[in-house]
Backbone as JSON Lines, residues from 0, in Angstrom:
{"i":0,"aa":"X","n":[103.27,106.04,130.4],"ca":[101.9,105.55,130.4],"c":[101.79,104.34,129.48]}
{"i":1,"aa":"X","n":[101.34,103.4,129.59],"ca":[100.84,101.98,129.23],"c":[99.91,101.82,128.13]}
{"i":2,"aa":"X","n":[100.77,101.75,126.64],"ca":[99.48,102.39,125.65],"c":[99.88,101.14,124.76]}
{"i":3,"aa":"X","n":[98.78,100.72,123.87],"ca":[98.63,99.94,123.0],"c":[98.22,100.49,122.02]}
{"i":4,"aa":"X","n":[99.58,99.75,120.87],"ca":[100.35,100.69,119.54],"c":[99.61,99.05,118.6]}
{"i":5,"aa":"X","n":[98.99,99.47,117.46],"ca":[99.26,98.47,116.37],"c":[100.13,99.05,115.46]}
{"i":6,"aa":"X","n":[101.17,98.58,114.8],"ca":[102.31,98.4,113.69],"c":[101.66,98.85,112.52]}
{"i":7,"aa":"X","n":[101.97,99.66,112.1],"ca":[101.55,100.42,110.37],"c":[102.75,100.33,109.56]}
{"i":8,"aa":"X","n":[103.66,100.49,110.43],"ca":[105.2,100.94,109.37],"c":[106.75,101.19,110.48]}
{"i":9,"aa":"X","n":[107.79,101.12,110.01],"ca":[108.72,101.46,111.31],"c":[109.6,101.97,109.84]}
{"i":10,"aa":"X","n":[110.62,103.14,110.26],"ca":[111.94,103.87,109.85],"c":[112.74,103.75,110.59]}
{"i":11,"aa":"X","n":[113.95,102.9,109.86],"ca":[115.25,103.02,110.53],"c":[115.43,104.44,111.22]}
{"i":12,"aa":"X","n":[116.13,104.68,112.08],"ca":[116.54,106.26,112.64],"c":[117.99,106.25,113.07]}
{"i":13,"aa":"X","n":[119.09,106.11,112.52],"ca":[120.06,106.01,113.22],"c":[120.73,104.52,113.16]}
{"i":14,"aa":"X","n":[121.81,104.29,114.34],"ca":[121.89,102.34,114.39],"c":[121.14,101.96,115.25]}
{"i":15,"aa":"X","n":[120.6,102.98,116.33],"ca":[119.87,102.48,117.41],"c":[118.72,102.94,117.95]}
{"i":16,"aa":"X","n":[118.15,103.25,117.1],"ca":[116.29,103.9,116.97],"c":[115.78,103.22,115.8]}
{"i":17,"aa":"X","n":[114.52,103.1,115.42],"ca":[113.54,102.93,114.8],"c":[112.25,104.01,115.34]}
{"i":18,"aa":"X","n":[111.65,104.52,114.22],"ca":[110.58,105.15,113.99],"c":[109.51,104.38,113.95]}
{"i":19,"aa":"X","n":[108.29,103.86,114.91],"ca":[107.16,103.5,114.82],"c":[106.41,104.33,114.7]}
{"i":20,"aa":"X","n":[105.5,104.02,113.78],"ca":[104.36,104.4,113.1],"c":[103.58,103.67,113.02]}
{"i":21,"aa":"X","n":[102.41,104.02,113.87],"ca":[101.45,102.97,114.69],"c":[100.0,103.75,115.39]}
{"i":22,"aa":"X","n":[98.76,102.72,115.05],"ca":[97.73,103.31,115.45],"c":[97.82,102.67,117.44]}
{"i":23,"aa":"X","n":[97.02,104.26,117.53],"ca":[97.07,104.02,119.38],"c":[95.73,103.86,119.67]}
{"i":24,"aa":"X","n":[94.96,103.34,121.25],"ca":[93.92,103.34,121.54],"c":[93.43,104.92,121.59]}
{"i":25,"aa":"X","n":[94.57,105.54,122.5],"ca":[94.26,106.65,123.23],"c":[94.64,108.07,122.55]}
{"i":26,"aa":"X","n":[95.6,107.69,121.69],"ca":[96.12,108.75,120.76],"c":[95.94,108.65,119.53]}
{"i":27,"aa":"X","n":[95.33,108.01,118.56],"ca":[95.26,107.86,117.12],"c":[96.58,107.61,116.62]}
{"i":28,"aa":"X","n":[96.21,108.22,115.45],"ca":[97.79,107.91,114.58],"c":[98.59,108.88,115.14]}
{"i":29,"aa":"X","n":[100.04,107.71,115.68],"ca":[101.19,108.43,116.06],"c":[102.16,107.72,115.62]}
{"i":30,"aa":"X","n":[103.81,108.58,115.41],"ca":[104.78,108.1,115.58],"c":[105.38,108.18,116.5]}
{"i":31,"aa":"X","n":[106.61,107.26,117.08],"ca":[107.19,106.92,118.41],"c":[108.41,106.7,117.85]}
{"i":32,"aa":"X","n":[109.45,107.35,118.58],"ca":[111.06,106.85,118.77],"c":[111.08,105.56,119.77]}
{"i":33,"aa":"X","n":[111.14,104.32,119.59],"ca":[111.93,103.54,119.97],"c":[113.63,103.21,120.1]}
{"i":34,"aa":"X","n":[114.22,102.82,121.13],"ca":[115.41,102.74,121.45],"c":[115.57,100.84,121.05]}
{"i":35,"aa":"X","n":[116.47,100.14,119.74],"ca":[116.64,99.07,119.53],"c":[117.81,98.8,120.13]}
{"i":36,"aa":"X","n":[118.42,97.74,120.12],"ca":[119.86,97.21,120.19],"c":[120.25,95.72,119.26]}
{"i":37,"aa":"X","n":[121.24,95.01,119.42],"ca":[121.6,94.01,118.74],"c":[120.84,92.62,119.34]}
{"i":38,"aa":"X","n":[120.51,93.14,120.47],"ca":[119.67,92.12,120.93],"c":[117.98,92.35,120.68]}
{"i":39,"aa":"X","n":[117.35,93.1,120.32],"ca":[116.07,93.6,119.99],"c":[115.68,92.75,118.51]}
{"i":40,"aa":"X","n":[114.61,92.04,118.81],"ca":[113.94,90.95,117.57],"c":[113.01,92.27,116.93]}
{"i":41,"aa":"X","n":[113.52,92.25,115.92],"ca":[112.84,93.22,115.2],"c":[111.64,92.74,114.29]}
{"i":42,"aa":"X","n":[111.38,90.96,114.73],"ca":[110.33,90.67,114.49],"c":[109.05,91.28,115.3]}
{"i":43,"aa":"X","n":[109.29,91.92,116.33],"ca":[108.54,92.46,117.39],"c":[107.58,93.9,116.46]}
{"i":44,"aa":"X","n":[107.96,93.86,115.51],"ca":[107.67,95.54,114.78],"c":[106.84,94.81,113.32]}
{"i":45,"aa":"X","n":[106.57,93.77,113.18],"ca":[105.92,93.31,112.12],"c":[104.58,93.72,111.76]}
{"i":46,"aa":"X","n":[104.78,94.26,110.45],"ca":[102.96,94.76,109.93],"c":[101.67,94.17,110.74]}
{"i":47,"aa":"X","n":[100.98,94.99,112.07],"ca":[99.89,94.51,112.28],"c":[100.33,94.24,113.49]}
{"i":48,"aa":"X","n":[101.13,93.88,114.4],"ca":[101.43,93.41,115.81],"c":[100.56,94.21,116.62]}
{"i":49,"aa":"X","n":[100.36,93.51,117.82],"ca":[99.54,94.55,118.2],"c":[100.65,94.39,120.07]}
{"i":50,"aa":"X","n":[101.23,95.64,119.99],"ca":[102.15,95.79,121.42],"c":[101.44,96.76,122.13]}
{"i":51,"aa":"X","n":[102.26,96.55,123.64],"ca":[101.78,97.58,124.41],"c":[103.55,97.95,125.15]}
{"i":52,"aa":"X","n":[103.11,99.28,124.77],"ca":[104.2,100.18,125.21],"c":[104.63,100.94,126.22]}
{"i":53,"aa":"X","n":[105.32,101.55,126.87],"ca":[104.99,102.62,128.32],"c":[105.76,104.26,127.37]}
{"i":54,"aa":"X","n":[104.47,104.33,126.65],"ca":[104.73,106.25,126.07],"c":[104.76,107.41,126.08]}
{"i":55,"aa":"X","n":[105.78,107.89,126.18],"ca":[105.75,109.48,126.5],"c":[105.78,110.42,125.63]}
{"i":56,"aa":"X","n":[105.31,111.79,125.73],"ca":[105.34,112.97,124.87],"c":[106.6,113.27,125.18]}
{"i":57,"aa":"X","n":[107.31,113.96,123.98],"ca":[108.87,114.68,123.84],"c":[108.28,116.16,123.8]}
{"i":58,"aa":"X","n":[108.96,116.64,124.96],"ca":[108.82,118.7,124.75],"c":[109.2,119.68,122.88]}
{"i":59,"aa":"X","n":[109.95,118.01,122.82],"ca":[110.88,118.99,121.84],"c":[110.59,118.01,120.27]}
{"i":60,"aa":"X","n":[109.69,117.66,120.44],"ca":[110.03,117.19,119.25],"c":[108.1,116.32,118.85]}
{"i":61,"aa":"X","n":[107.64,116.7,117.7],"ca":[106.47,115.82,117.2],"c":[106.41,114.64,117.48]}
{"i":62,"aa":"X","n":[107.65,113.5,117.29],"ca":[108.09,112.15,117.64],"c":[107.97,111.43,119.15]}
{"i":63,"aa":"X","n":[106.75,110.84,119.88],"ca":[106.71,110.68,120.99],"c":[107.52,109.82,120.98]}
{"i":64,"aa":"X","n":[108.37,109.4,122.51],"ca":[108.96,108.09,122.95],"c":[108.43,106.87,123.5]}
{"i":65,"aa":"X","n":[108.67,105.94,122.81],"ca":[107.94,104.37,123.43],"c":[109.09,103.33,123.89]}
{"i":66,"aa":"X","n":[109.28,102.84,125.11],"ca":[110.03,101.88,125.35],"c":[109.32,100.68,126.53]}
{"i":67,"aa":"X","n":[109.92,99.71,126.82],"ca":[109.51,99.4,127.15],"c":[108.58,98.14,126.25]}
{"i":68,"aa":"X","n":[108.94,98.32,125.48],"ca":[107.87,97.66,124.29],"c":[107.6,95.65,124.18]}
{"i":69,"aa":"X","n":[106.38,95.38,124.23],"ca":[106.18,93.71,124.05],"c":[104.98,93.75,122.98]}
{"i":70,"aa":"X","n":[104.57,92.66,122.88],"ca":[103.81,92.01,122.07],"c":[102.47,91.18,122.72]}
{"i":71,"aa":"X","n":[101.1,91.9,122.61],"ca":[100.47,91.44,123.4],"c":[99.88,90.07,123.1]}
{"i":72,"aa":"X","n":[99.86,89.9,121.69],"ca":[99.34,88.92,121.23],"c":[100.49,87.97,120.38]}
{"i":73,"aa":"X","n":[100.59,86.76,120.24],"ca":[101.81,86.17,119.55],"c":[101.33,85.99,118.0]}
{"i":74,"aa":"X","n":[99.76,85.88,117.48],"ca":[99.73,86.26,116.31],"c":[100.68,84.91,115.54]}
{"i":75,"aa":"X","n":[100.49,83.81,116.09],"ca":[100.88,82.63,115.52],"c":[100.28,82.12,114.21]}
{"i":76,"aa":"X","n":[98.27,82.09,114.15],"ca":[97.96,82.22,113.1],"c":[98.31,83.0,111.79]}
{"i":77,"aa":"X","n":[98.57,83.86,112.33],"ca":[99.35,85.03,110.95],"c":[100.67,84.78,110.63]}
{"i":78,"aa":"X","n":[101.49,84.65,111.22],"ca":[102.85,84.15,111.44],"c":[103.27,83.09,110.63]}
{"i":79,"aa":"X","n":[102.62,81.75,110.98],"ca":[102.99,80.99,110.3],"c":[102.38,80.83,109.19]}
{"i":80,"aa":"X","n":[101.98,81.63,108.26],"ca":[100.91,81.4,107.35],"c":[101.16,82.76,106.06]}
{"i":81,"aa":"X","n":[102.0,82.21,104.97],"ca":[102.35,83.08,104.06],"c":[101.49,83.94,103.82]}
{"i":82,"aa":"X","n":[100.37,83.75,103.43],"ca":[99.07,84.37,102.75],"c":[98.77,85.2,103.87]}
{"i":83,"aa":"X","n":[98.33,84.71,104.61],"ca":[97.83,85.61,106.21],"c":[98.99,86.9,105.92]}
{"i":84,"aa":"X","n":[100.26,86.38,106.41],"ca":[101.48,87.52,106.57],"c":[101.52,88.3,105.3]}
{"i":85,"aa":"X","n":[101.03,88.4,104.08],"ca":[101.06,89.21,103.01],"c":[99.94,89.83,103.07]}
{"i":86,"aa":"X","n":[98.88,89.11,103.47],"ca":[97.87,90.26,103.71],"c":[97.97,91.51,104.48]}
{"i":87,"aa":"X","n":[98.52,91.04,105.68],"ca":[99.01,92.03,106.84],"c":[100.16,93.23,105.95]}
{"i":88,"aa":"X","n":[100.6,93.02,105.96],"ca":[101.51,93.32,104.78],"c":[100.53,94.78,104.16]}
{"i":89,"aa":"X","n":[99.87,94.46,102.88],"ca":[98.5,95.68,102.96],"c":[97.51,95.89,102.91]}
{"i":90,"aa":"X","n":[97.16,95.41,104.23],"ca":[95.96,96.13,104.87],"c":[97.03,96.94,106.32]}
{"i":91,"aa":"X","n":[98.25,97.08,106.05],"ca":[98.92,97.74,107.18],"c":[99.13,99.17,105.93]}
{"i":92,"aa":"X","n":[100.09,98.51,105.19],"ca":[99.67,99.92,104.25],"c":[98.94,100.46,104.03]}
{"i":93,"aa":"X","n":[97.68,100.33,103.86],"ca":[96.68,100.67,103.42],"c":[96.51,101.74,104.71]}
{"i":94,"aa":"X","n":[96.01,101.33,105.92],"ca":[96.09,102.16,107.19],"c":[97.32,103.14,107.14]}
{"i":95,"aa":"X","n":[97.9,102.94,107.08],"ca":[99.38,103.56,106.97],"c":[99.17,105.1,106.11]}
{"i":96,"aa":"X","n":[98.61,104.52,104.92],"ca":[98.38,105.31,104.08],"c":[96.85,106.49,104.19]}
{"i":97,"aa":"X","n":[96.13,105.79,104.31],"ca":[94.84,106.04,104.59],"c":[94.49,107.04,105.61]}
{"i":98,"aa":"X","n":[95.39,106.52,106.88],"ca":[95.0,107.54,108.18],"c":[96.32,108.44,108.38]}
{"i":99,"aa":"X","n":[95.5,109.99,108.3],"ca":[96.33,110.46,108.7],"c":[97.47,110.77,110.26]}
{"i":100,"aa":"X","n":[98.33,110.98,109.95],"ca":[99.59,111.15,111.39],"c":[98.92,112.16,112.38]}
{"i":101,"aa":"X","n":[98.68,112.24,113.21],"ca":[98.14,112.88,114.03],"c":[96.67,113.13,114.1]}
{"i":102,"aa":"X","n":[95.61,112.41,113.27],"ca":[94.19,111.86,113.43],"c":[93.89,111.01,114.61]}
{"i":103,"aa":"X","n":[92.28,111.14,114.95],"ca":[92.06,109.81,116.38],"c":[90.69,109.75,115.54]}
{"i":104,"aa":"X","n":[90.45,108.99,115.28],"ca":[89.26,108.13,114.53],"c":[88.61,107.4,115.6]}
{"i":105,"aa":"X","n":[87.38,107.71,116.44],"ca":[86.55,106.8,117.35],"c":[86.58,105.71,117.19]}
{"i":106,"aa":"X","n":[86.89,104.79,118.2],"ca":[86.61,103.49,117.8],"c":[87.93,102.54,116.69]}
{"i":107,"aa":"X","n":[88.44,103.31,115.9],"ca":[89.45,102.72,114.71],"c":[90.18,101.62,115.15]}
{"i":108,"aa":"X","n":[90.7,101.74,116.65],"ca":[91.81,100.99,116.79],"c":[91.08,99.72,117.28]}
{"i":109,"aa":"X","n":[90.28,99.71,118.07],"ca":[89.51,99.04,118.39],"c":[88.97,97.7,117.2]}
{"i":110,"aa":"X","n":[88.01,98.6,116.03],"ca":[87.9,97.62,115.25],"c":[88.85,97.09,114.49]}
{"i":111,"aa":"X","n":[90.51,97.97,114.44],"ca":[91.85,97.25,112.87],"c":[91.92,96.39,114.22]}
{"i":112,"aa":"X","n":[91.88,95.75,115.96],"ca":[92.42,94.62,117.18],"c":[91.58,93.67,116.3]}
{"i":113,"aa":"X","n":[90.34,94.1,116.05],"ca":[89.3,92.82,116.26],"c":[89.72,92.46,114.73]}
{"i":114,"aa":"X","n":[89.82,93.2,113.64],"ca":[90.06,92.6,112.37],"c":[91.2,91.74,112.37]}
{"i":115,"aa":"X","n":[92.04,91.84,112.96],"ca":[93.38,91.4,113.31],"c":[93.88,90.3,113.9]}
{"i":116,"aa":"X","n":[92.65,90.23,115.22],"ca":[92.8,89.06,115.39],"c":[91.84,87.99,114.91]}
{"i":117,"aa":"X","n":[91.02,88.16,114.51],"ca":[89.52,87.13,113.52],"c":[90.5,86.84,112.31]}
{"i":118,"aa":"X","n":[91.28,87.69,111.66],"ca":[92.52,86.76,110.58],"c":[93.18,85.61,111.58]}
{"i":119,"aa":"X","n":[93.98,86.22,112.53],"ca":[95.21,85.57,112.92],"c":[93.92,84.06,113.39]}
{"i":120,"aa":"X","n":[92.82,84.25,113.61],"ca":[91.88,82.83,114.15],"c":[91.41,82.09,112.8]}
{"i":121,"aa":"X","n":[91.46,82.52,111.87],"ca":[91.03,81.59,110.85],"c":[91.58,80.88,110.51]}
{"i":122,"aa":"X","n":[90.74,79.28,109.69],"ca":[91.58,78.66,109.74],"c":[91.57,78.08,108.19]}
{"i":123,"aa":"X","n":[90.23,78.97,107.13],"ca":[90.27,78.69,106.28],"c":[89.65,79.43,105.45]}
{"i":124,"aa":"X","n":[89.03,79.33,104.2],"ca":[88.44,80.55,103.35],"c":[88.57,82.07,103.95]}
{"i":125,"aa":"X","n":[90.16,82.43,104.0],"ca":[90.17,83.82,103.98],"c":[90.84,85.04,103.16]}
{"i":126,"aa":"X","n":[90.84,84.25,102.01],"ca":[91.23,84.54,100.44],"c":[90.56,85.7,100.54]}
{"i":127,"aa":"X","n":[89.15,86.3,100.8],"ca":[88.61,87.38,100.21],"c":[88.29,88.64,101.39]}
{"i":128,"aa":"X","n":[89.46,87.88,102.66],"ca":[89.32,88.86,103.39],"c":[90.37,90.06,103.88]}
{"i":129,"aa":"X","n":[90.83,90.33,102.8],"ca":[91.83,92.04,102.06],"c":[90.33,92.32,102.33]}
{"i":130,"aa":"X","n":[89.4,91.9,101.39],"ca":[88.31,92.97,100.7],"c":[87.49,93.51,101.4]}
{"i":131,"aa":"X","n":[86.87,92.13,102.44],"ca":[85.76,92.74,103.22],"c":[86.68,93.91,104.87]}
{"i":132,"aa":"X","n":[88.09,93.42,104.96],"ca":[88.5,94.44,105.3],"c":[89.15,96.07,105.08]}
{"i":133,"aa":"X","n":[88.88,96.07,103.71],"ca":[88.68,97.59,102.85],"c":[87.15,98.19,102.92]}
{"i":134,"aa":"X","n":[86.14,97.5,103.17],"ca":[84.68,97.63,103.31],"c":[84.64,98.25,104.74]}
{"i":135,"aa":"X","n":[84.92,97.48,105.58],"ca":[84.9,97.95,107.12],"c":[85.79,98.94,107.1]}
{"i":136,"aa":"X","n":[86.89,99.16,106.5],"ca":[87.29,100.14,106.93],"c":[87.33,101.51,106.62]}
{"i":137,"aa":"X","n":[86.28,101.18,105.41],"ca":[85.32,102.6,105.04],"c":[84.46,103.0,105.7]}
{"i":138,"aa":"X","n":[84.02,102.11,106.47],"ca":[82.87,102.43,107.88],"c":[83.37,103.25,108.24]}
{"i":139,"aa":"X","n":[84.3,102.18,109.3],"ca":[85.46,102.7,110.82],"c":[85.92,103.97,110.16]}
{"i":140,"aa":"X","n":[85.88,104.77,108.81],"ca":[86.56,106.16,108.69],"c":[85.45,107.38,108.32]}
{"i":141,"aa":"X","n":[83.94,106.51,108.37],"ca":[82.96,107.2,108.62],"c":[82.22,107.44,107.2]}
{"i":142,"aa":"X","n":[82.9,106.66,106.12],"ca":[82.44,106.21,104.63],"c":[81.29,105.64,105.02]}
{"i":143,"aa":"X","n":[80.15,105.35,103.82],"ca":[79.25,104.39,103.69],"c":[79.24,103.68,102.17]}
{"i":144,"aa":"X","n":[80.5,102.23,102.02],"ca":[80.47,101.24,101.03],"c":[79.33,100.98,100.33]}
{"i":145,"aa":"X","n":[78.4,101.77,100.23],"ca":[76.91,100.93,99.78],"c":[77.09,100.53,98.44]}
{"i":146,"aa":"X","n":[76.33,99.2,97.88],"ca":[76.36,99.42,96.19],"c":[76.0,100.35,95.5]}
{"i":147,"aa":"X","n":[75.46,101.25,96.06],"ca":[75.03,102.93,94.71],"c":[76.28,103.41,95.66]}
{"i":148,"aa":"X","n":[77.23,103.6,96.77],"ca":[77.96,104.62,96.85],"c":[79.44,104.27,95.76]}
{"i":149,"aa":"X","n":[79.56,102.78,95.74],"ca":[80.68,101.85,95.49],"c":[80.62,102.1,93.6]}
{"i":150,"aa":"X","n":[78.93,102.56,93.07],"ca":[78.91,102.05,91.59],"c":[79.78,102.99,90.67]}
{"i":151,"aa":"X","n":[80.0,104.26,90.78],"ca":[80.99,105.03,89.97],"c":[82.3,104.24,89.84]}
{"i":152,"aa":"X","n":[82.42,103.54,90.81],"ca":[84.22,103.33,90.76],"c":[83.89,101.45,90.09]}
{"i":153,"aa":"X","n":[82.88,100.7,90.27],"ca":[83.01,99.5,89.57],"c":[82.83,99.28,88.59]}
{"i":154,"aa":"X","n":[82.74,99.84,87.76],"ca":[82.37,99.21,86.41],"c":[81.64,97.98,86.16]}
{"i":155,"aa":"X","n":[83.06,96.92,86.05],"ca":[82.06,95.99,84.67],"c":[81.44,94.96,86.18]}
{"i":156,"aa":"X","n":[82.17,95.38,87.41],"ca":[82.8,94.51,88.74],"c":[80.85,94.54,89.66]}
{"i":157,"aa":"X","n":[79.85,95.77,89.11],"ca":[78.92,96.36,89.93],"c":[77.93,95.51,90.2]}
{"i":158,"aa":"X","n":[77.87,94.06,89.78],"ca":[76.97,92.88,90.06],"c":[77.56,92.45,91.41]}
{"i":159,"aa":"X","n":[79.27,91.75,91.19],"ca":[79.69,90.79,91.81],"c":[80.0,92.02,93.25]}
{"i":160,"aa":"X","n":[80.76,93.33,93.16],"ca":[80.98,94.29,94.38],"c":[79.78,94.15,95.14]}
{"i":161,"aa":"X","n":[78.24,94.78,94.33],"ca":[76.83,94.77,95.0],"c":[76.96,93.37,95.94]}
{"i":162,"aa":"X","n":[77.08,92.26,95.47],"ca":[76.74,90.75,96.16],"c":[77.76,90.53,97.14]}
{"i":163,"aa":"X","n":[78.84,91.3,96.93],"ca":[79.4,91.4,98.34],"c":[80.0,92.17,99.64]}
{"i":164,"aa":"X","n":[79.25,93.78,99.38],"ca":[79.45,93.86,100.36],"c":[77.66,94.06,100.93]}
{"i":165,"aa":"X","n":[76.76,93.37,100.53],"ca":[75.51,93.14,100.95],"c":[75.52,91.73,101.67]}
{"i":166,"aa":"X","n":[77.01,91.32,101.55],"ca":[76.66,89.6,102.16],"c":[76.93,89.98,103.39]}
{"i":167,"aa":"X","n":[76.81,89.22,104.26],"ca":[76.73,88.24,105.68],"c":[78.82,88.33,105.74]}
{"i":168,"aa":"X","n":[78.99,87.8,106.99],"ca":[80.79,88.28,106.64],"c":[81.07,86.8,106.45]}
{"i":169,"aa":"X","n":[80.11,85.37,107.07],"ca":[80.77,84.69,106.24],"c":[80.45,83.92,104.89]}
{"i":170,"aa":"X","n":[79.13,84.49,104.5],"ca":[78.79,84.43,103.17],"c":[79.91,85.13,102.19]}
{"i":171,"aa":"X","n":[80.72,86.19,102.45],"ca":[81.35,86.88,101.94],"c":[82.53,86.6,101.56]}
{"i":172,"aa":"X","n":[83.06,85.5,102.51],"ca":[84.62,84.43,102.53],"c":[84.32,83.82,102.0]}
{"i":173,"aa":"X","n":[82.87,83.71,100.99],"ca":[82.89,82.18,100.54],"c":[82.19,82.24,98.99]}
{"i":174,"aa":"X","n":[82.21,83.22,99.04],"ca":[81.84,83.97,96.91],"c":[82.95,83.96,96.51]}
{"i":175,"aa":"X","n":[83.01,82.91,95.4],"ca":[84.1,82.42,94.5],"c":[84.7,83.77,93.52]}
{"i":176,"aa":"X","n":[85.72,83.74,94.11],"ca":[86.84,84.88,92.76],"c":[88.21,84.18,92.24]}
{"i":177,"aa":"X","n":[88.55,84.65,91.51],"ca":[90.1,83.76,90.99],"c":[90.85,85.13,91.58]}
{"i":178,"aa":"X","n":[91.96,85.11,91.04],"ca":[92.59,86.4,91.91],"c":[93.42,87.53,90.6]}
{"i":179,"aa":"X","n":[92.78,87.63,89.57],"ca":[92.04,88.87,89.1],"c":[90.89,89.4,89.57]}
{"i":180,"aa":"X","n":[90.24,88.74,89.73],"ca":[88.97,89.4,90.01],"c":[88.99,90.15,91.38]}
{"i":181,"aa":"X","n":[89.66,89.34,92.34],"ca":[90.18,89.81,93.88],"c":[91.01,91.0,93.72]}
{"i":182,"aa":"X","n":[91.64,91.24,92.9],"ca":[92.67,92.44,92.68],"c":[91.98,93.62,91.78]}
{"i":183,"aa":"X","n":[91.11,92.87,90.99],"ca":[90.18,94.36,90.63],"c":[89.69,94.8,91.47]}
{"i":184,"aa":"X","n":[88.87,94.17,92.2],"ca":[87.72,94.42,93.54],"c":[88.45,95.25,94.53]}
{"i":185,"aa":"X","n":[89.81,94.91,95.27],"ca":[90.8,95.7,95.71],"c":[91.08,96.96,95.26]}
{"i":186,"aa":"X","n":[91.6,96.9,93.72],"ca":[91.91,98.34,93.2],"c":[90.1,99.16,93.68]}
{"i":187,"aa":"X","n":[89.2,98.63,93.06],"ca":[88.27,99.2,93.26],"c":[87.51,99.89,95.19]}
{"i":188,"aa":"X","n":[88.1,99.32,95.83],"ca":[87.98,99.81,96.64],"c":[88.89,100.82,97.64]}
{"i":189,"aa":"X","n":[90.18,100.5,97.03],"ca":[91.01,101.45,97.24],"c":[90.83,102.94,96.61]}
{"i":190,"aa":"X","n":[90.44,103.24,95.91],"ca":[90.0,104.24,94.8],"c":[88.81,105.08,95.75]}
{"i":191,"aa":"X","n":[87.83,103.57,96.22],"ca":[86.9,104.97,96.76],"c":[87.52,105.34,98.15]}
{"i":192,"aa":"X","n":[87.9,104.5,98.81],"ca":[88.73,104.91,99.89],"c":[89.47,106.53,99.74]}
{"i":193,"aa":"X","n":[90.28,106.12,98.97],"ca":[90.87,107.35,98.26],"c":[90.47,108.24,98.11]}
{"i":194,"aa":"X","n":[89.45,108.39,97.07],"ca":[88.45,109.41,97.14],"c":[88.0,110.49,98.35]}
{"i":195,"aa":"X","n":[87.46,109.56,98.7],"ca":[86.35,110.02,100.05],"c":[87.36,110.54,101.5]}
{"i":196,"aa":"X","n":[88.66,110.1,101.24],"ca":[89.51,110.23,102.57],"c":[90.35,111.27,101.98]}
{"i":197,"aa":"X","n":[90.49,111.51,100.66],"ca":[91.44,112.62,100.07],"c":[92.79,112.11,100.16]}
{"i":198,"aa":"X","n":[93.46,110.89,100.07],"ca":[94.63,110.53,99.97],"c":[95.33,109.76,99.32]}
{"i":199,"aa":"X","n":[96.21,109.85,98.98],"ca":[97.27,109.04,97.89],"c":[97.02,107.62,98.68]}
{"i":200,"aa":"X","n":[96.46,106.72,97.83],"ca":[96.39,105.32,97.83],"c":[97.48,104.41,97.01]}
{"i":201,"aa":"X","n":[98.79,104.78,97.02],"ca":[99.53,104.18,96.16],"c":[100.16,102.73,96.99]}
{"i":202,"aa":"X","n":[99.22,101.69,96.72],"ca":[99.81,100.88,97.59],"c":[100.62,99.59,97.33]}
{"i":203,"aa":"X","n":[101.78,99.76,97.82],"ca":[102.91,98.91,96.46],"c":[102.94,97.72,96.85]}
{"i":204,"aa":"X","n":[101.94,97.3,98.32],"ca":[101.98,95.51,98.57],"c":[101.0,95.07,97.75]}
{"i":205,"aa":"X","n":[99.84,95.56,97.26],"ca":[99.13,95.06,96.46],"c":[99.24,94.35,95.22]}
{"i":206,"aa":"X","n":[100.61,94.63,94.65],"ca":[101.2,93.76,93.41],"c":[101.78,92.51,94.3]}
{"i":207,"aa":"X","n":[102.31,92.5,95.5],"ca":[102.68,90.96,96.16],"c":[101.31,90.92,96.29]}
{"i":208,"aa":"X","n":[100.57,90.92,96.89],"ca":[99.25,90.03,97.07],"c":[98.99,89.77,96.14]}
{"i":209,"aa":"X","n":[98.98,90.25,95.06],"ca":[98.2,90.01,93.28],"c":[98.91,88.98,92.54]}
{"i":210,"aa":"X","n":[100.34,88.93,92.88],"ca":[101.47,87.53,92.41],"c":[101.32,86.23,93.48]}
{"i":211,"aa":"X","n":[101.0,86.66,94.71],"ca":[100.85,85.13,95.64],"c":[99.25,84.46,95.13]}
{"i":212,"aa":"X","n":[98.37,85.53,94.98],"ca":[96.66,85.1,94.84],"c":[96.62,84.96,93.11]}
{"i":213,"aa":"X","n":[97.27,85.34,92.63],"ca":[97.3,84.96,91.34],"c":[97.14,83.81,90.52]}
């Protein structure tokens, strides 16, 4: 069956498998055995791709099979663009982390296509959009970001957090931070994420984003 996988994470399996770990339209969070070879661009498996696969259930095993596998979108904006590709980077962890393996979240996959591709289309001020995509994606998991839900976890941050996630989305690309302040705001929203979803938020791309935005 003909299913469209976005990229969260892949595990070596062997010399000639990889483990995808990937949100589905139709199935939520799943993992998939893929079959690689020496000829297989394993750029094809990059944080955030968004492929379509032909996937089957295994009798014998939790691990569905996906082959058949392309790339629906080429994701050139992201690609060629350091900052873009580190973002992807985690806000894939973050999902990764966030949603559980065998969850279907209404709608989820739907809105991480559209977040995904509105990065890969920009073409400028999108420095602060990690953040407003940690906001949405407290929605999409059925959170409500408000400034009184957000104020336990901000501290000294509860002026500048309030002013943005009350902005407009592109008023919001365009409120000046240096990148401390972007990486507090991050930690801080990872935390309530955390919270509210009950899961280990340990997310280790966030120190590369914090050394490139730095």
């Amino acid at each position: 069956m003909d299913t469209d996988l976005i990229v969260l994470n892949t595990t070596k399996l062997g010399e000639s498998s990889v483990v995808l770990h990937a949100l589905s339209r139709e199935h939520g969070r799943r993992s998939f055995v893929v079959k690689v070879s020496r000829k297989t661009s394993m750029s094809l498996f990059l944080p955030l791709n968004i492929l379509e696969a032909d996937v089957s259930e295994s009798p014998h095993s939790t691990l569905w099979r996906a082959g058949a596998v392309t790339a629906r979108y080429p994701l050139n904006g992201i690609r060629s663009n350091i900052y873009k590709n580190t973002m992807t980077l985690f806000m894939s962890e973050v999902l990764y982390r966030a949603v559980k393996d065998g969850s279907r979240e209404e709608g989820l996959f739907e809105w991480c296509e559209k977040s995904i591709l509105t990065l890969d289309a920009m073409e400028q001020d999108f420095s602060n959009y990690h953040l407003r995509f940690l906001t949405e994606l407290a929605v999409a998991l059925g959170f409500s970001p408000s400034a009184e839900a957000l104020a336990p976890f901000a501290g000294k941050y509860y002026s500048l957090l309030k002013d943005f996630v009350q902005a407009p989305f592109a008023e919001s690309m365009l409120i000046p931070m240096n990148g401390e302040v972007r990486n507090a705001l991050a930690e801080i929203l990872l935390k309530y994420i955390a919270h509210h979803s009950e899961s280990s938020l340990n997310v280790q791309s966030l120190k590369v984003l914090r050394e490139l935005y730095g």
